[in-house]
N, C-alpha and C positions, 0 to 999 in steps of 0.2 A: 417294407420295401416292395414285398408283392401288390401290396393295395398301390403302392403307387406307379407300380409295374402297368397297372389295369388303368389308370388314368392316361396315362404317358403313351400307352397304346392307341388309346381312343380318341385324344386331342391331336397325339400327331400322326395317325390314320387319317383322320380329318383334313387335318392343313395338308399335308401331302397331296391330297387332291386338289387344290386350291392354288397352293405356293411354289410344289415341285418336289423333290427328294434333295435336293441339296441343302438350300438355304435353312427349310426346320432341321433336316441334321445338325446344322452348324449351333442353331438355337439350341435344341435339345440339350446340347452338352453343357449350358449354361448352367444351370438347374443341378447336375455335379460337381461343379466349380464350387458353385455355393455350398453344396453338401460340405464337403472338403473343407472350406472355409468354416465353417461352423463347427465342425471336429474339431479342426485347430484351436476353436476359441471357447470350445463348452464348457461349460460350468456345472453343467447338471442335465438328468436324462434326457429333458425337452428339448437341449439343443441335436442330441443323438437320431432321439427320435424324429425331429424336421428333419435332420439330414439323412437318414436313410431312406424316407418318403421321397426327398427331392432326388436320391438316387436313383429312386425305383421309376420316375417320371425319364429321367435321360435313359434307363437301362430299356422303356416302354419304345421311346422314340430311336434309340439304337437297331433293336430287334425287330422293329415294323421296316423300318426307313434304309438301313446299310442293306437288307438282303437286293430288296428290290432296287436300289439304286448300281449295287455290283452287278445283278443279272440283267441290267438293261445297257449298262456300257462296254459290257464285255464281249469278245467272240465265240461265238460255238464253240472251238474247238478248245477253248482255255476257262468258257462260264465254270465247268465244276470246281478249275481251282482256285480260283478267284472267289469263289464263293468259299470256299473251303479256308481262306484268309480269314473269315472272324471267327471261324473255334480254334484257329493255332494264337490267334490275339488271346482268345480269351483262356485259353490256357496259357497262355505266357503270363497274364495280369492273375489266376491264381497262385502261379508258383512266383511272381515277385511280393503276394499278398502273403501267401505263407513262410516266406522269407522275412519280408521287413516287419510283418505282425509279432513276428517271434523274438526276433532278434533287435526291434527297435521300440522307440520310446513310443508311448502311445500318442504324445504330442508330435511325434516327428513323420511317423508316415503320414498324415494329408498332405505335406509338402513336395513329397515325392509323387503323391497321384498327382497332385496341381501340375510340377514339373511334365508329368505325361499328358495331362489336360493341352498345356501349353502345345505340346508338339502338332495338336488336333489341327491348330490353328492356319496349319499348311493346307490343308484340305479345300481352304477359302478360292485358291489356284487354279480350281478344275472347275469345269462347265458343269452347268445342265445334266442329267440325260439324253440321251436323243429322242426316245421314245413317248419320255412325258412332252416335251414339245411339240413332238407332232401329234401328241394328241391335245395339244391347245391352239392347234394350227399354226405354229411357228415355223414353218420348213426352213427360213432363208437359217436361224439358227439352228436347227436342230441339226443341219446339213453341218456345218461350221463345229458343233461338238461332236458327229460322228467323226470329223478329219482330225480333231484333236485327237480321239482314242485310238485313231486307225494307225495316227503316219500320212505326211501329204506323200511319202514313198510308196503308197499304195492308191495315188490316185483312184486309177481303173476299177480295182474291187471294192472301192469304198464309197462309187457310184450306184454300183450295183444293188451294194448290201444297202442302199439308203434307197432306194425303188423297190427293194421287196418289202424294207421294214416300214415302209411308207404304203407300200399295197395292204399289208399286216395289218394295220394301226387302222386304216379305213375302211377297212373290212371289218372291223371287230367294233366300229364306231362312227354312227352314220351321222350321230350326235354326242353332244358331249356332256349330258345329264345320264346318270345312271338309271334304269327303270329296272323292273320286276324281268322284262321281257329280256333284258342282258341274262340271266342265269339260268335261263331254257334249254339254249344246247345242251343235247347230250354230253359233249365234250368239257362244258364246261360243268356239269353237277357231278360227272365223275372225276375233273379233278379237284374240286373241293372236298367230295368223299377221302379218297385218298389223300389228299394233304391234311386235312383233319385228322385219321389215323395216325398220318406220322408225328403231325404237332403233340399228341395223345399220350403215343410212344415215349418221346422225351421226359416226360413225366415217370408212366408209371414202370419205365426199365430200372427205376429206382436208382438210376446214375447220380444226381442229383442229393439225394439224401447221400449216401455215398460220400459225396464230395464235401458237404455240412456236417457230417457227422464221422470223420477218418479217424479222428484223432478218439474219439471217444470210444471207435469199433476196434481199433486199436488196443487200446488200454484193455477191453473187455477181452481181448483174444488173447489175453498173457502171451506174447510174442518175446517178450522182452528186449524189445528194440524201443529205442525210446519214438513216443506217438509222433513229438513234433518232426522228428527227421523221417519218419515212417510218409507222413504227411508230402514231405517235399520230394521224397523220393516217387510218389504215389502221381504226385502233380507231374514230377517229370516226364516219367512213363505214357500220363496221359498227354503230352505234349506230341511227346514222339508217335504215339497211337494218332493223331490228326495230322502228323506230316506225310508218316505215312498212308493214311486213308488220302490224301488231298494226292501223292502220288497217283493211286489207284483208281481216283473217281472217275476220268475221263478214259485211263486204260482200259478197267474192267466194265463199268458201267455202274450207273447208278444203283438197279437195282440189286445186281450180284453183290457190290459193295454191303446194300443193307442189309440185305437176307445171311450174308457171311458174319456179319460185324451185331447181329441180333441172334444168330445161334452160338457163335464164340463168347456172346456175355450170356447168355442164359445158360450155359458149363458151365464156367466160368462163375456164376451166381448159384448154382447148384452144390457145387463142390464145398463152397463158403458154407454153405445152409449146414452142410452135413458136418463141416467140421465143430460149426457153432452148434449143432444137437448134440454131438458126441461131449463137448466140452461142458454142456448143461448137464450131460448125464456123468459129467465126473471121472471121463475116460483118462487115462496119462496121455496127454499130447504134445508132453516134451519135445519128444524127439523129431516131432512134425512142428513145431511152435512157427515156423518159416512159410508153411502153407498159404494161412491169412496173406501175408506179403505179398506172394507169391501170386497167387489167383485175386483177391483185389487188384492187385496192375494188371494183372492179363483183364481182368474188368474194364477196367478206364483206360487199359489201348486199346480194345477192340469195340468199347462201346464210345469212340471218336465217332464212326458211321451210322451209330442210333440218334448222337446227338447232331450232326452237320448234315446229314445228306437231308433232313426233313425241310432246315433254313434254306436251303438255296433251289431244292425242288419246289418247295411253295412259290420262290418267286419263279421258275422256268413254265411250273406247268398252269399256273392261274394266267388267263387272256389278259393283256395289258391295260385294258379299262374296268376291269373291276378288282384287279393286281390289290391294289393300295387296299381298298373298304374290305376286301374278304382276309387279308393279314393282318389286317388292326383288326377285327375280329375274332381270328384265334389265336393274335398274341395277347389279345387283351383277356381271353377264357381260359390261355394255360397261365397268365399267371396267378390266380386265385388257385389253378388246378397245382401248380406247382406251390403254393403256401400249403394248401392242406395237405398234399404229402409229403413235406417238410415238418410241418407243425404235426401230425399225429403221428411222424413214424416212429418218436421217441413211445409215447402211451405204447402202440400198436406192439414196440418192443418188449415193453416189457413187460406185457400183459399176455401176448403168442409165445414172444420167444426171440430174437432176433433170427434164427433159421426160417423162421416162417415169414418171417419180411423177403427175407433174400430166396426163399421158392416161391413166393408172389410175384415179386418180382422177375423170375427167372420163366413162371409161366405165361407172364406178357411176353415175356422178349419171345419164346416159342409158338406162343397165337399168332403174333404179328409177322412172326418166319412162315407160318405157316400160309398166311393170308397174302402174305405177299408174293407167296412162291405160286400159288394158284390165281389170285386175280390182278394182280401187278403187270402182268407178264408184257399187255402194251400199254398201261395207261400212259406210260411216261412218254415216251413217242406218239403216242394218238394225241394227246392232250397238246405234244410241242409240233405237232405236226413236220417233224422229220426225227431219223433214225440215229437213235446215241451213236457217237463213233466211240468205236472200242481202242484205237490208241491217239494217244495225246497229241499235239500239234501246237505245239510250242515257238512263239516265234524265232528268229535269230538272234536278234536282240534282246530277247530275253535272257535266253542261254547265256547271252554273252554277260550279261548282268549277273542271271546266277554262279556262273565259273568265276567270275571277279570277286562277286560279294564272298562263295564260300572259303575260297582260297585265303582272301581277306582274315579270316579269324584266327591265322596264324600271329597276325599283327596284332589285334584284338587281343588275344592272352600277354606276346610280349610285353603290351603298352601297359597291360593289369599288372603284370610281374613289374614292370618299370617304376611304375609309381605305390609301387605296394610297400619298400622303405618309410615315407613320409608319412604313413600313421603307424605302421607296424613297431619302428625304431625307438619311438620312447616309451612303448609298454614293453618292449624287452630290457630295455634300459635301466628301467624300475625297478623296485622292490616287488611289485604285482607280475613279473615276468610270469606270463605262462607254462613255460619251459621247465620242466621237471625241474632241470639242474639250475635253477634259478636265475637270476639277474644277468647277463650279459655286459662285457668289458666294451671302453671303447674303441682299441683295438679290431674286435669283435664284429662292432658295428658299422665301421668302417670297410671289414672287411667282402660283411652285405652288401655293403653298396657298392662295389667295385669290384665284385669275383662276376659280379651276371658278364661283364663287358671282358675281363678273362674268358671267361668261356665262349661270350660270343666272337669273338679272336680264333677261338679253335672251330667253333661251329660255322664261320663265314669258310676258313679253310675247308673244311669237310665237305660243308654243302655246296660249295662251289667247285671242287673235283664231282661228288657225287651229281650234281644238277647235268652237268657235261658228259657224262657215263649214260647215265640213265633216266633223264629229261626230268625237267623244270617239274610235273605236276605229281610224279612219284616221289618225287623227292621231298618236295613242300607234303607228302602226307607223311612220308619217315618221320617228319619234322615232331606230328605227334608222339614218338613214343618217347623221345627225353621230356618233353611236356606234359603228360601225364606222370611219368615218376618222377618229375618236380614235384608235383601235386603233393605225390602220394608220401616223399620225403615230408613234408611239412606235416600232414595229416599223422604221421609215426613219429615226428618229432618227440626226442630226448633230449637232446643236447642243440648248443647251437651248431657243432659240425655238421648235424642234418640240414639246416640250412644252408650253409656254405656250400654242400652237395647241391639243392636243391637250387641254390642261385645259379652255379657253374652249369648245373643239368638246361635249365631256363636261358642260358648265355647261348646256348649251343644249338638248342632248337632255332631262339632267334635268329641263328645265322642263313635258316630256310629263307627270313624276308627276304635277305636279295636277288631271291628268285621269282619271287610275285610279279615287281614292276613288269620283269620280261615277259611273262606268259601271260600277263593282262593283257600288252601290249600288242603281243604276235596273237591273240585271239579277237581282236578290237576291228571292227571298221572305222578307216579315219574319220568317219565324221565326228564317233561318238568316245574316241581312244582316249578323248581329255576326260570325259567325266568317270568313263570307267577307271579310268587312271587314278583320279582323287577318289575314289571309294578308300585308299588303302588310307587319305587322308581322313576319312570321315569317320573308318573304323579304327585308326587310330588313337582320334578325339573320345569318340567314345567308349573305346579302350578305359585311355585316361582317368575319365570320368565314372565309369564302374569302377576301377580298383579305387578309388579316392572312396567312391561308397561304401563298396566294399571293407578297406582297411578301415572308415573309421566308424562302422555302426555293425557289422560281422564281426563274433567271434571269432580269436585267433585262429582254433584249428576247421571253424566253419568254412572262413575264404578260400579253402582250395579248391572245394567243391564245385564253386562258380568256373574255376579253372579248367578242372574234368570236362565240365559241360559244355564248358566253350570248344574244347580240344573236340568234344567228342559231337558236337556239330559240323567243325571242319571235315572229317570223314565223308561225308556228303559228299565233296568234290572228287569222290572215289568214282563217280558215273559220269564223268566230264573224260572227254577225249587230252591226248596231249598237243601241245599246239601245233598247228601246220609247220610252222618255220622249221620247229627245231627237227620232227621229224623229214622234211626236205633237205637238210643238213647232212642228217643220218641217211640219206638215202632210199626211206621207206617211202616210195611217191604214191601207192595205194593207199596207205594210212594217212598220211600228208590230203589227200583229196578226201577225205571221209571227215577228217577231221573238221574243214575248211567248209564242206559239207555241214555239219553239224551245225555249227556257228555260222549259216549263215539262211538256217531254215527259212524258207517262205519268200526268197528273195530270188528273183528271175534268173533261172539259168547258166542263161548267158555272160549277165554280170559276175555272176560266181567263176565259174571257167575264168572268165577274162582275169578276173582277181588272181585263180594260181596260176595261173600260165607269169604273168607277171612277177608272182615271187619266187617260182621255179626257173626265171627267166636272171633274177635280183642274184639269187643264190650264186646259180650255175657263173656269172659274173665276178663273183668275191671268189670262189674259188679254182678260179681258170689255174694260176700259179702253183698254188697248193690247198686241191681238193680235201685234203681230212683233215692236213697238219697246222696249228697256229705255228706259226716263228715271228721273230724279230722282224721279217723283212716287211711285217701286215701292220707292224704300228710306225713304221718310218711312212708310211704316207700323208702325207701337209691336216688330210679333212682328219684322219683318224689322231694327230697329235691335238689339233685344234679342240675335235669334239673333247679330248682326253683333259684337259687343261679344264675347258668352260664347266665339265662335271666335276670337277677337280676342288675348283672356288665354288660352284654354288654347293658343294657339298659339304665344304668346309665350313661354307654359313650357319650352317645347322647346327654346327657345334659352336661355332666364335660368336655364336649370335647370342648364346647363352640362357638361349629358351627351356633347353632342358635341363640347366642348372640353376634355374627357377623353377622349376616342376619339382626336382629331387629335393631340392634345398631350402622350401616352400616356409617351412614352419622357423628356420633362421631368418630370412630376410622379412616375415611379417612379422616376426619379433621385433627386426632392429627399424621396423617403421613406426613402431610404438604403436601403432593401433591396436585398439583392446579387442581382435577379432580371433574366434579362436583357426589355428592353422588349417586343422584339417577342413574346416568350413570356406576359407583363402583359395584350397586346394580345386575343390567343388565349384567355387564360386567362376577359378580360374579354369578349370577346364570345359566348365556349362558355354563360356564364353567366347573358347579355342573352340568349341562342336558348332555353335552357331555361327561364327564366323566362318571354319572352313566349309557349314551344309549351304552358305549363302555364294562360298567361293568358288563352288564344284558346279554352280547353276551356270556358272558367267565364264568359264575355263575354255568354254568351246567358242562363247561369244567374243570375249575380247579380245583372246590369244595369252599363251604362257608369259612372252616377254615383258606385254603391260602390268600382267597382274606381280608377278614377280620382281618391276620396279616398283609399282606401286606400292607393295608388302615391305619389301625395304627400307623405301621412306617412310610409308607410314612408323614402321618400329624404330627407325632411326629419332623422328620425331616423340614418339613417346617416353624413349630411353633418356631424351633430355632433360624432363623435368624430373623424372624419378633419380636421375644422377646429382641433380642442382639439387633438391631433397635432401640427399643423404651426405652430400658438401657440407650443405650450412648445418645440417646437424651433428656432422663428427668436428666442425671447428666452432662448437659450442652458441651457435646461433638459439634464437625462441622457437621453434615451428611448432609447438606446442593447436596453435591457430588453423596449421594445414593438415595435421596429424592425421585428422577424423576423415579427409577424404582426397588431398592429392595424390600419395602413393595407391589409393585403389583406382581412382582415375586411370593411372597412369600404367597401371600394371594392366587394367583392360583395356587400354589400346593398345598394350604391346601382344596381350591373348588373340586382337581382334586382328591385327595387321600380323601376326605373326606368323598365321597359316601359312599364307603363301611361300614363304622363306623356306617353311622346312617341307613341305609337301608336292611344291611344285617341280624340285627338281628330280624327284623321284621320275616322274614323268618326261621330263629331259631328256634324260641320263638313256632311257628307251628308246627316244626318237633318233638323238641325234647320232648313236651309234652305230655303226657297220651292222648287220645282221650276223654276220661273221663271229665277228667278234665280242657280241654283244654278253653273251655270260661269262667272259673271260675280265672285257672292263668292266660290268657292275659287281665281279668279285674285287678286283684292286680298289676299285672304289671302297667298297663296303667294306675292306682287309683295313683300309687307309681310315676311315674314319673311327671304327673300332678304335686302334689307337689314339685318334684325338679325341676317345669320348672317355677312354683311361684316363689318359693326361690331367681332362680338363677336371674330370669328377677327383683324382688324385692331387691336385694342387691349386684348387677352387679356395677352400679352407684359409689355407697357407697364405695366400694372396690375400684374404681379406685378414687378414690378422695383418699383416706387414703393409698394404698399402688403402686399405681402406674400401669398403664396399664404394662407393661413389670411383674409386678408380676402375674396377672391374665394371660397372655399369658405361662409364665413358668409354674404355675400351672396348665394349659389347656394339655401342653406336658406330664409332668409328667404324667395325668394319663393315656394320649395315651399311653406310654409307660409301664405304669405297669398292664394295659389292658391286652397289646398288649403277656406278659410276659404268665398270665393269662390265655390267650388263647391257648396258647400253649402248656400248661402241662397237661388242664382238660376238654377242649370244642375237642369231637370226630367230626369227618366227616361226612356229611350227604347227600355228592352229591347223586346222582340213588340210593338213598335207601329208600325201603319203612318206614312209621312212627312207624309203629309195631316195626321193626328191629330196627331204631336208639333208642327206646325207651330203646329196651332191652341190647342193649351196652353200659344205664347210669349205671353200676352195680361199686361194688368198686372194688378196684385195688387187694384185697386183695382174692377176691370171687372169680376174673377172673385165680388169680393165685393158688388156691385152684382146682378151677375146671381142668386147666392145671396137677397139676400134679396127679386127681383124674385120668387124664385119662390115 
């Protein structure tokens, strides 16, 4: 893989200059595809062996070509953590590698990289650089791809910024052949020095071997924890050690980062050395056996900054025309450099000592602290010709994106707990039950599936007093700690009572979701409040789609874990403000302006003011009557019964529509289609197909408008429900479809995945706009109290109903009310693309009012 590490570097160092940084990225990935595919079908080592080689060619082409393509589209104030995005990737892709390696067939994971492969393919989307085209004199484009990355909402600065990077680029390139004379400047041989060192660095901090060798360093430290969970635990840590470091890189600066993050691994690799001599010499280290643990992750969080800050300073501080040839050149030197400390560290061990690896190691990371702390001190500024800023400058729409996304992963765990019955249930079922106390009743099982929506019954009521107390974004974190002792119920599982705990516990948390739509909503600028809004739909798909993996390739008590980690990601949104609205509500207007502040970084002034004044204008308006108190007398108004009704039916869709009684109920009805496919693959196949639809639906949310896409979604489902009902007609009145078996119900089940998005996601987004400000956490509680019970009902007497009238009648009945929805929507539910929530409120007036005012005027 190294050897092909060193081609991959040097072919697409080359083309790079030549083609650009996009287009061979896109190529590169190629070359892994195949790897992957060739696993999937080997037969014997030669096929291994080609594919680890053509891995090492994409992984050459990755690490030349992603740095410098991130540090040329990004802004100052955000390049470090942008950059800082491929070591939180690449520690995501080992701890799913140490996951699915362990826990799954060895023919089964290439499937799963391909599946990741596929996602690359978005990337086709994006422009150019701007940088590489103006250094092939393309200005009219290159102008065209900086307004892409800017926002045309930043006209003015993105003028600017393209006359100085255009003065940059000319300046460093009077021609567009490289010569000898290019690498004269002083500026520039000192930062190929210094980047050189740090490329150097990543090797011999011994991080690396580390990471190849955990499980075996493990085993040799008698810890007694077993290596492969030591392993993912080890991965996680280093995960979080690069979110964190990506925090820090533009706060603290680049270099204090490394000089910090290169003396905390070299302790950190010292302490290890000594506990591995002590343990050579025979000492008892029982009672420490935890140490290893312990200082290995403080290794792999702190050595996040040995390994990322070298990738993205090489592309800041090398001049943009010889960028490309001097990083294919020492990514194509460290990876031979990194084979050979990979390849001898095992001899070198065991021939020193393994303590003598890790104070080798431990007196690079101290040299390189040391050099850094005395000749560092300007290259990075001399070399980029301005001064790091020490705190971050995050746009407002980013924010606005990260308060969405982390909030989101409340949905995210629910949708895993949701769909985690459908494989879990028939290995309890069995004789193979995991469960100490054996086998599980059907009774039992039933009980699973029906106690989470009990509890979310009591968790909608909780969280929706609490959300109204103590605002939307504390409360979606409360939401963590019954999600976590779900977790930890399954993982101490005796009995199935644990479960039933563990479901009701998971019910209750879920009841935090109905507070997301709002605080997406009230932290949103309308332009972009649609797509932020489908986020909940996107991480609910993918939700979906982890538990389906989860349940059916993780051990039983393994999948809670995923759980943990998701819960303990959402904590994040612990450094997100609460939203303007609700505190303007509560009458904090200091906070309320900070907040509104926050989210709406880098955006002029003026527009920000005018924005609260308006919602402070919105407010002060809902509660002229009765400023704190809801009563009765706030839902007898025409717009607030109207909006009350139209969330009413499309929320009821969600349930009548019978989407999620196809998702629970997955491995019965691809039973009764006779297809020889196994379920929990059905389940997979079906939610792969629910992501991609709703990731293609959340593009177009802002474009078309709610109203189109949510008929459209309608008929579409209504349409697919037809043939999948006509199906299971002729087959329960003893017809042949023996003929259609093999592929009309999957047909048909994936148009109902593909059109089905919008049904169940889009009114979530609705349900925000079209209500009162006022009274907005008051109806998305009745709402969400109201559907709770139709999701009892429907999972409670789903069963019953098809024993007595035949699955083909519950599918026709599923259309029909797509269809009179769909009817529905279209005569009474208004528009609410780019509009503010004030304005949509005020266009729920009657038809009658509208047409009086018409001809008063």
């Amino acid at each position: 893989m190294a050897l092909g590490g060193m081609v991959g570097a040097v072919i697409f160092g080359w083309v790079s200059d030549r083609f650009g940084r996009k287009w061979p990225l896109v190529v590169g990935m190629i070359p892994q595809a195949i790897a992957f595919v060739l696993i999937a079908t080997a037969q014997n080592t030669m096929f291994l062996y080609c594919s680890r080689f053509l891995s090492g060619i994409s992984g050459g082409a990755l690490f030349v070509l992603a740095p410098i393509y991130v540090s040329e589209i990004s802004e100052n104030s955000i390049r470090g953590v942008l950059g800082s995005i491929l070591g939180i990737f690449y520690n995501i892709g080992v701890i799913i590698a140490y996951i699915i390696c362990a826990y799954m067939s060895f023919y089964t994971v290439p499937y799963v990289v391909l599946a990741i492969i596929a996602l690359f393919t978005l990337y086709i989307f994006f422009p150019e650089s701007p940088q590489y085209l103006l250094l092939k004199h393309k200005d009219a484009e290159a102008e065209k791809s900086l307004e892409f990355f800017r926002g045309f909402s930043k006209n003015d600065q993105t003028k600017l910024e393209f006359e100085s990077l255009k003065t940059s680029v000319n300046a460093s390139s009077t021609k567009t052949n490289i010569s000898l004379e290019d690498f004269k400047p002083a500026t520039t041989r000192k930062a190929m020095l210094v980047t050189y060192i740090l490329i150097c660095g990543r090797n011999f901090s011994g991080v690396f071997p580390l990471m190849n060798y955990t499980v075996s360093i493990f085993e040799e430290a008698n810890t007694g924890i077993d290596p492969h969970m030591s392993a993912i635990i080890v991965a996680v840590i280093q995960l979080a050690g690069t979110i964190v470091s990506t925090y820090f890189t533009d706060k603290s600066g680049r270099r204090i980062l490394l000089i910090s993050s290169l003396i905390g691994t070299g302790l950190c690799l010292s302490v290890i050395g000594i506990y591995f001599l002590l343990n050579h010499l025979e000492y008892d280290l029982s009672s420490v056996s935890w140490l290893p643990v312990v200082f290995l992750s403080g290794t792999v969080f702190l050595a996040a900054g040995v390994l990322n800050v070298p990738v993205y300073v090489m592309a800041e501080l090398l001049p943009a025309k010889v960028r490309s040839i001097v990083a294919t050149v020492y990514i194509a030197t460290s990876w031979p450099t990194t084979f050979l400390v990979v390849q001898f560290y095992t001899p070198v061990a065991e021939a020193l000592g393994v303590y003598s690896c890790m104070w080798i190691f431990a007196g690079w990371c101290f040299f390189e602290a040391i050099k850094a702390i005395l000749f560092y001190s300007r290259s990075f500024s001399l070399a980029l010709g301005v001064a790091m800023e020490w705190k971050i400058a995050l746009s407002g729409r980013l924010l606005q994106f990260l308060g969405a996304f982390l909030v989101n992963f409340h949905t995210m765990v629910y949708a895993v707990v949701a769909i985690w019955p459908s494989s879990a249930l028939p290995v309890l079922l069995s004789n193979s039950s995991p469960l100490p106390s054996g086998q599980i009743s059907i009774g039992d099982a039933s009980l699973i599936s029906s106690i989470l929506y009990f509890g979310g019954l009591v968790g909608t009521l909780s969280f929706g007093y609490i959300g109204k107390r103590l605002g939307q974004k504390l409360s979606i974190l409360l939401a963590t700690v019954p999600e976590i002792a779900a977790a930890l119920c399954i993982i101490f599982a005796q009995n199935v009572y644990y479960l039933h705990i563990s479901r009701f516990l998971s019910g209750i948390a879920g009841g935090a979701i109905q507070l997301i739509p709002a605080y997406v909503c009230e932290i949103s600028e309308d332009c972009i409040r649609g797509i932020l809004g489908s986020i909940l739909g996107i991480v609910d798909c993918v939700g979906v789609l982890v538990g389906a993996i989860v349940g059916a390739y993780l051990p039983f008590y393994s999948a809670p874990y995923v759980l943990i980690l998701l819960s303990g990601i959402s904590l994040l949104s612990i450094f997100f403000p609460e939203s303007p609205q609700f505190l303007l509500l509560h009458n904090k207007i200091p906070e309320a302006e900070k907040s509104l502040d926050f989210f709406r970084k880098q955006a002029p002034r003026e527009k920000v003011t005018e924005e609260f004044n308006h919602l402070r204008e919105s407010i002060l308006d809902s509660q002229k009557n009765s400023p704190d108190i809801i009563s009765i007398q706030d839902f007898k108004n025409p717009t607030t019964i109207k909006a009350l009704v139209i969330c009413f039916v499309i929320f009821t869709g969600r349930q009548a529509s019978g989407i999620g009684l196809i998702l629970n109920f997955n491995g019965l009805i691809f039973k009764e289609t006779g297809m020889e496919m196994d379920p929990n693959l059905g389940t997979i196949i079906f939610a792969s197909i629910q992501l991609v639809s709703f990731f293609t639906m959340s593009l177009y949310i802002d474009r078309f408008g709610r109203r189109i896409q949510l008929i459209g979604s309608l008929m579409g489902t209504f349409l697919s429900f037809i043939p999948i009902a006509t199906y299971f007609f002729a087959k329960d009145s003893g017809l042949d479809v023996s003929a259609y078996s093999g592929w009309a119900p999957l047909v048909a089940f994936s148009g109902i995945a593909i059109f089905s998005m919008g049904l169940i996601h889009t009114p979530t987004i609705i349900l925000t706009e079209i209500v009162p400000t006022k009274l907005r956490g008051t109806c998305v509680f009745i709402i969400y109290l109201v559907t709770r019970v139709q999701s009892i009902l429907m999972m409670h007497f789903f069963l019953p109903l098809i024993d007595k009238f035949g699955l083909h009648t519950c599918m026709i009945a599923f259309a029909t009310w797509t269809l009179c929805e769909a009817i529905f929507i279209f005569f009474y539910l208004p528009e609410t693309k780019g509009r503010s929530v004030d304005d949509i409120v005020k266009t729920l007036v009657d038809k009658r009012k509208r047409k009086c005012n018409k001809t008063d005027c």
